[in-house]
N, C-alpha and C positions, 0 to 999 in steps of 0.2 A: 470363403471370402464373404464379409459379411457386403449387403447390398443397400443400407438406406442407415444412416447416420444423421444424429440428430446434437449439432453443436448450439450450448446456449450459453450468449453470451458473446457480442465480436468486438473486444476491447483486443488488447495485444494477445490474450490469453487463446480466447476462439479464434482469432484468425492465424496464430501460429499454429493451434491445432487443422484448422482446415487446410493452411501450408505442407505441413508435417505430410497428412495424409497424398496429398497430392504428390510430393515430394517421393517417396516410399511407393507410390506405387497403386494406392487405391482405385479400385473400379465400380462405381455406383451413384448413390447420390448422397450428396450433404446438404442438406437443411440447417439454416445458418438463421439463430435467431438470435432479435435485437430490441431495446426499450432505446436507446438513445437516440441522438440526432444525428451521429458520425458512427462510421464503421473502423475499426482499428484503434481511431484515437480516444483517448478521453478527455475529460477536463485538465487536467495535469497540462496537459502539451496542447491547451489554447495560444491563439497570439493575443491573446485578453493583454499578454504584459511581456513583450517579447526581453525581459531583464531578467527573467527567473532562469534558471541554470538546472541543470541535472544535478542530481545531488552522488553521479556515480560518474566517474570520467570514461571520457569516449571510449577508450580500449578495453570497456568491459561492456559497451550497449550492444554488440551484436546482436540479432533478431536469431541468429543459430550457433549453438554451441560446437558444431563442427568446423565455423567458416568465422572464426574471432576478429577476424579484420573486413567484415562485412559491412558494418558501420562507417568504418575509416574510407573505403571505397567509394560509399553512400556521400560522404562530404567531400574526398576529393572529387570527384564529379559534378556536386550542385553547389558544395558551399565552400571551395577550398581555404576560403580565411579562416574557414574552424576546423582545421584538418587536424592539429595537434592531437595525439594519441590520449596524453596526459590532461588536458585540459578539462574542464566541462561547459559541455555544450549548449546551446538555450535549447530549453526544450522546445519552444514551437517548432525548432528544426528537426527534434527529434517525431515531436509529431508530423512532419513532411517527410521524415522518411520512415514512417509507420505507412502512412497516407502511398508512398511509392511503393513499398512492399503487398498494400493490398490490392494497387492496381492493375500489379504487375501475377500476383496469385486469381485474380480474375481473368486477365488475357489466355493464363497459363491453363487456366481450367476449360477455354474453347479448342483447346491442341492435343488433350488426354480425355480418355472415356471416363468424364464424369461429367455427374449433372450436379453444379452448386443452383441453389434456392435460396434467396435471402430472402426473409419472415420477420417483417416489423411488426411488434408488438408481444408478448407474454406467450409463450410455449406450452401449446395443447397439445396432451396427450393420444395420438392415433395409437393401434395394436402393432404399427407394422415395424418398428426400428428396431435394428437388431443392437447397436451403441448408443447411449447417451451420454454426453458430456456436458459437467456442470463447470462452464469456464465464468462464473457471474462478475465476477471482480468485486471491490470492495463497495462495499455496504456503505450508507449513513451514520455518522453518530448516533448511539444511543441517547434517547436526552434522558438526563438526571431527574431523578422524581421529586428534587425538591424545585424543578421549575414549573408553576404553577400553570395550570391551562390557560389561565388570560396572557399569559406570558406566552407560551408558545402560539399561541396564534395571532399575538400580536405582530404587527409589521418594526418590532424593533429587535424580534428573534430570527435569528437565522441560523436554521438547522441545520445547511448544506454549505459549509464553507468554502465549497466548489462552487457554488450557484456566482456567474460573472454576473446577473442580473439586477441584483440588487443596488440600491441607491442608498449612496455616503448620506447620511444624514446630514440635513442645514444647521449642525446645534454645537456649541462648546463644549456641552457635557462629554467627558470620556467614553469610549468605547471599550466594550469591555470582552475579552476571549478567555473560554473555560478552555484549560489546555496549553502545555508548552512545548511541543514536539517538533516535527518537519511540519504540520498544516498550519500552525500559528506562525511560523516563521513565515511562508505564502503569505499565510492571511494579511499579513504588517505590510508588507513591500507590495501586497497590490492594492493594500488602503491608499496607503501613499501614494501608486500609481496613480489612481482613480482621485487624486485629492482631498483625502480626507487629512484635515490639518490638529484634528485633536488627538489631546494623549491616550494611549492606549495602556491597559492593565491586563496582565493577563495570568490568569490565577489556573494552577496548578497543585498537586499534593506534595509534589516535591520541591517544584521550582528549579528543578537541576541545568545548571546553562550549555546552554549547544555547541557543540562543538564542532571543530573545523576539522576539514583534511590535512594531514599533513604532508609538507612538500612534497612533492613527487620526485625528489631527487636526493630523498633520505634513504639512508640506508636498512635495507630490509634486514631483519633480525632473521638470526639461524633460528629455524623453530627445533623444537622437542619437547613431544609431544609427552602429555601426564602418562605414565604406566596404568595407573588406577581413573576411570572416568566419574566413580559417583558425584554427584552436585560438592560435596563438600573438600573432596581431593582436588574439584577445577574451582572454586573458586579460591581454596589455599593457592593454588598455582598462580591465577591470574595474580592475587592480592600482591605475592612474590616478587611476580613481575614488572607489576606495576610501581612498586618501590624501589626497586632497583635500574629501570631503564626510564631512559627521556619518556615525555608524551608521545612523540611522533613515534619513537620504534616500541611503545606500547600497541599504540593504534595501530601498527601495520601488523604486529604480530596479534592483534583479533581479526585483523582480515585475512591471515595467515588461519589460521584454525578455523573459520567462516566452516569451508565444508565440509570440517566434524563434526558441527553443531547437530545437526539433526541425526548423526549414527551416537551422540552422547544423548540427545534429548531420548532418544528411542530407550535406551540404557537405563536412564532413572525412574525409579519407582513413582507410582501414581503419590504419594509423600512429598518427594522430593520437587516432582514437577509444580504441586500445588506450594509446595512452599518458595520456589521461583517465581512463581505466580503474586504472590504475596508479595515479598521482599525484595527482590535483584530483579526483574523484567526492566524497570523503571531503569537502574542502572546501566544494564546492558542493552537497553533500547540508547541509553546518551555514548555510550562507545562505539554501538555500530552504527546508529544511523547520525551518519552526519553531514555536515554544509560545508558546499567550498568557500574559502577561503574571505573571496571580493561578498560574497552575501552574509559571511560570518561580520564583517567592517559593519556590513550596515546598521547590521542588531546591532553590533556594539556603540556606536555612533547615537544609531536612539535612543539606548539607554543611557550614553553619557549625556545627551542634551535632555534627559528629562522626560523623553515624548514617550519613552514605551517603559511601563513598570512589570517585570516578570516576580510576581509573589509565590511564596510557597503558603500552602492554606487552603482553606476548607470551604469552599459554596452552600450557604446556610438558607439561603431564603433569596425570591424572586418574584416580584409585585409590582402591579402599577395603582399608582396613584393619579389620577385626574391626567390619566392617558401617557405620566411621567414614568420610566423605569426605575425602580427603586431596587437594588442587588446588596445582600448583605453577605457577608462570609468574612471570616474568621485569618488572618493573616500579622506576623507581627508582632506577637505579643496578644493580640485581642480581638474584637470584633470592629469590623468597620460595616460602614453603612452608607451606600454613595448611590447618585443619581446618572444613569446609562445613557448614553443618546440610542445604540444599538447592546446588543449581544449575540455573539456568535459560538455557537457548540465548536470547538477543535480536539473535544475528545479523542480523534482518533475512530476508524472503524466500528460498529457493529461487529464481533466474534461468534457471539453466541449464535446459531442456526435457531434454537426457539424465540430469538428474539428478532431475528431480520425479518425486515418487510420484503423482501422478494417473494412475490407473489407462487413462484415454480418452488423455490427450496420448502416453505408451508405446504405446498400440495404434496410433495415428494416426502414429507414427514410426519406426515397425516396418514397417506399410504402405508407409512412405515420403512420408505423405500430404502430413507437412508436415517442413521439414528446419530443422536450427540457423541463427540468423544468424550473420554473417561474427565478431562479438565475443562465441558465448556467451552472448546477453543475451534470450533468446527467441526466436521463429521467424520465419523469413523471409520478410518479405510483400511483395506489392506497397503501397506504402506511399498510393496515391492511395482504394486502393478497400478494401486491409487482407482482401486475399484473397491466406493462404496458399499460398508455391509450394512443388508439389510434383507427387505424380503422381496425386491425387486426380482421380476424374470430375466429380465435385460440388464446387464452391465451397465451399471451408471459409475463414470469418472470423475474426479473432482479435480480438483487444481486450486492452485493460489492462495488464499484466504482460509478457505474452505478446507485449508490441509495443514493449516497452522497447528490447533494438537497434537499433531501425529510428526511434523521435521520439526517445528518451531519457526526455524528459517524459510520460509516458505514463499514472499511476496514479490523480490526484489527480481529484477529481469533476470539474472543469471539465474536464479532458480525456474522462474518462468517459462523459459526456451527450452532448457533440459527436459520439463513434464511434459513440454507438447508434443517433443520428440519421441518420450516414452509410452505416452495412452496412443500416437498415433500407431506405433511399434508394437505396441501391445494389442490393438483391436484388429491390425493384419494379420496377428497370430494366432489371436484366438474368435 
């Protein structure tokens, strides 16, 4: 039985692992390390903008994959007007019952033989932990290297389009977001939260528009499954499918096949993964991840009144002029060239482990502890037990992010609760 456990990281990820183990049976201590300002919750589930919504309906947010209706529980209880199964829920709620789950994981841990340790601040290495777990969650934006240093440290760049802090610019000039994903869609409805009245552009390589859920009272398609999984047999299939059934019983049957993605990602050749990487990621990122319904209205709304321009095209250059933001990139036919009030990175995560600034994953790969997977996509794990290979003495586990290489599928709370359940399973065993 091991005796001293070292969880880093207490967003949903570490505190469902330090759940997990409590749960299961552990006897010892956990050390619970932290950089933010909240334990459990993150930025996602602030009451910054209590209008932003889940982008996965309640009947699938349970914090345990053994106890599916643990959520629905959660709101009959404290918030019964959002009890609907189907529906999606604001997240600040969900961040309140993140917020319940870890008050009640701390009560839990004065009633069983263990010692929990919460450690604010970056994870020192002592000799004596017989587990580590790398629960960090997601990373910052990379910033693009055609954005000029005066630029990035000007106060008209904003690198963390999580940061609530920041101030709406006094100016008519547009605002301008790199990126067209789930974080740009936030970023718009909490500009407008916070009163920001000028138009928005938000430049992309693709430009591909976001899509909604569909009804929850559509009918689920009979799946059958490809015989053959290589990259090129599943996307003949989807192409198939897609031409021949509605949108909605399209989309249901990719959430239908959701948990073969990573036993077909594991399947494809280091080829085939790199060539997804290249060409469909961007695709299959606009099928599965997407926005309900009442927040799909309002992108649309802005873009029919004019206020928000989603362009496909290329970010060429980033300048200031007599303290003015000056953004030029390529969209249209051509180049354009316009004057910023702000700019916001909505890239999307940080992937690459040589590139994140997490000060623990750079020390751990310095050591050698844990090494890149074969596509750049996070670290290289045994994929059954999700224990980092490297030269580590001690077991170090990853999760989340950090295991995107190795399922693809990897971020989303149903995959999330599953691993907690697994490394805590796995470290009572071994």
């Amino acid at each position: 039985m091991p005796k001293k456990i070292a969880v880093i990281g207490a967003g949903f990820s570490g505190t469902m692992v330090v759940r997990q183990l409590m749960d299961q049976g552990f006897n010892g201590t956990i050390e619970l390390f932290h950089l933010g300002k909240t334990i459990a919750t993150g930025p996602a589930y602030s009451e910054q903008n209590p209008d932003l919504l889940l982008n996965v309906r309640s009947a699938n947010m349970s914090a345990f994959p053994d106890d599916k209706d643990h959520f629905i529980r959660f709101l009959q209880e404290h918030f019964p007007e959002h009890v609907d199964p189907s529906s999606f829920c604001p997240r600040y709620i969900y961040g309140k019952y993140l917020q319940h789950l870890w008050k009640e994981t701390l009560h839990r841990s004065t009633k069983v033989p263990i010692t929990l340790i919460v450690k604010e601040g970056a994870f020192v290495d002592p000799p004596d932990y017989s587990h580590i777990v790398l629960a960090t969650g997601n990373e910052l934006p990379s910033i693009p290297q055609v954005i000029s240093e005066g630029v990035r440290s000007s106060s008209l760049f904003l690198e963390n389009p999580w940061n609530s802090q920041f101030v709406v610019p006094d100016s008519k000039d547009p605002i301008f977001i790199l990126g067209n994903g789930l974080t740009m869609v936030d970023t718009v409805l909490n500009l407008r939260k916070r009163g920001a009245t000028q138009q928005i552009i938000a430049l992309s390589r693709h430009g591909f528009q976001m899509l909604s859920h569909p009804n929850a009272t559509s009918v689920q398609t009979d799946i059958i499954l490809p015989n053959k999984t290589s990259l090129l047999e599943l996307l003949s299939y989807f192409n198939r499918k897609r031409k021949t059934e509605s949108l909605g019983h399209f989309l249901n049957r990719i959430d239908a096949c959701r948990p073969f993605m990573a036993m077909w990602w594991q399947e494809f050749s280091s080829a085939e993964k790199h060539f997804f990487l290249k060409h469909l990621r961007h695709r299959w990122g606009t099928v599965r991840h997407r926005i309900p319904t009442e927040i799909a209205q309002q992108i649309t709304s802005e873009k029919a009144n004019g206020n928000l321009h989603v362009l496909a095209g290329k970010l060429l250059e980033t300048e200031l002029q007599d303290g003015k933001l000056l953004i030029r990139y390529t969209a249209e036919g051509g180049d354009q060239t316009i004057r910023c009030s702000l700019f916001i990175n909505c890239t999307g995560p940080e992937i690459s482990i040589e590139q994140m600034s997490n000060p623990t994953i750079q020390q751990f790969l310095t050591n050698e502890w844990i090494l890149p997977d074969e596509v750049q996509q996070g670290i290289l794990i045994d994929p059954k037990r999700h224990i980092a290979r490297g030269k580590s003495k001690v077991p170090i586990y990853a999760m989340g992010n950090l295991c995107k290489g190795t399922f693809w599928e990897s971020t989303a709370i149903g995959e999330l609760r599953s691993q907690a359940k697994l490394i805590a399973k796995d470290i009572l065993q071994h």
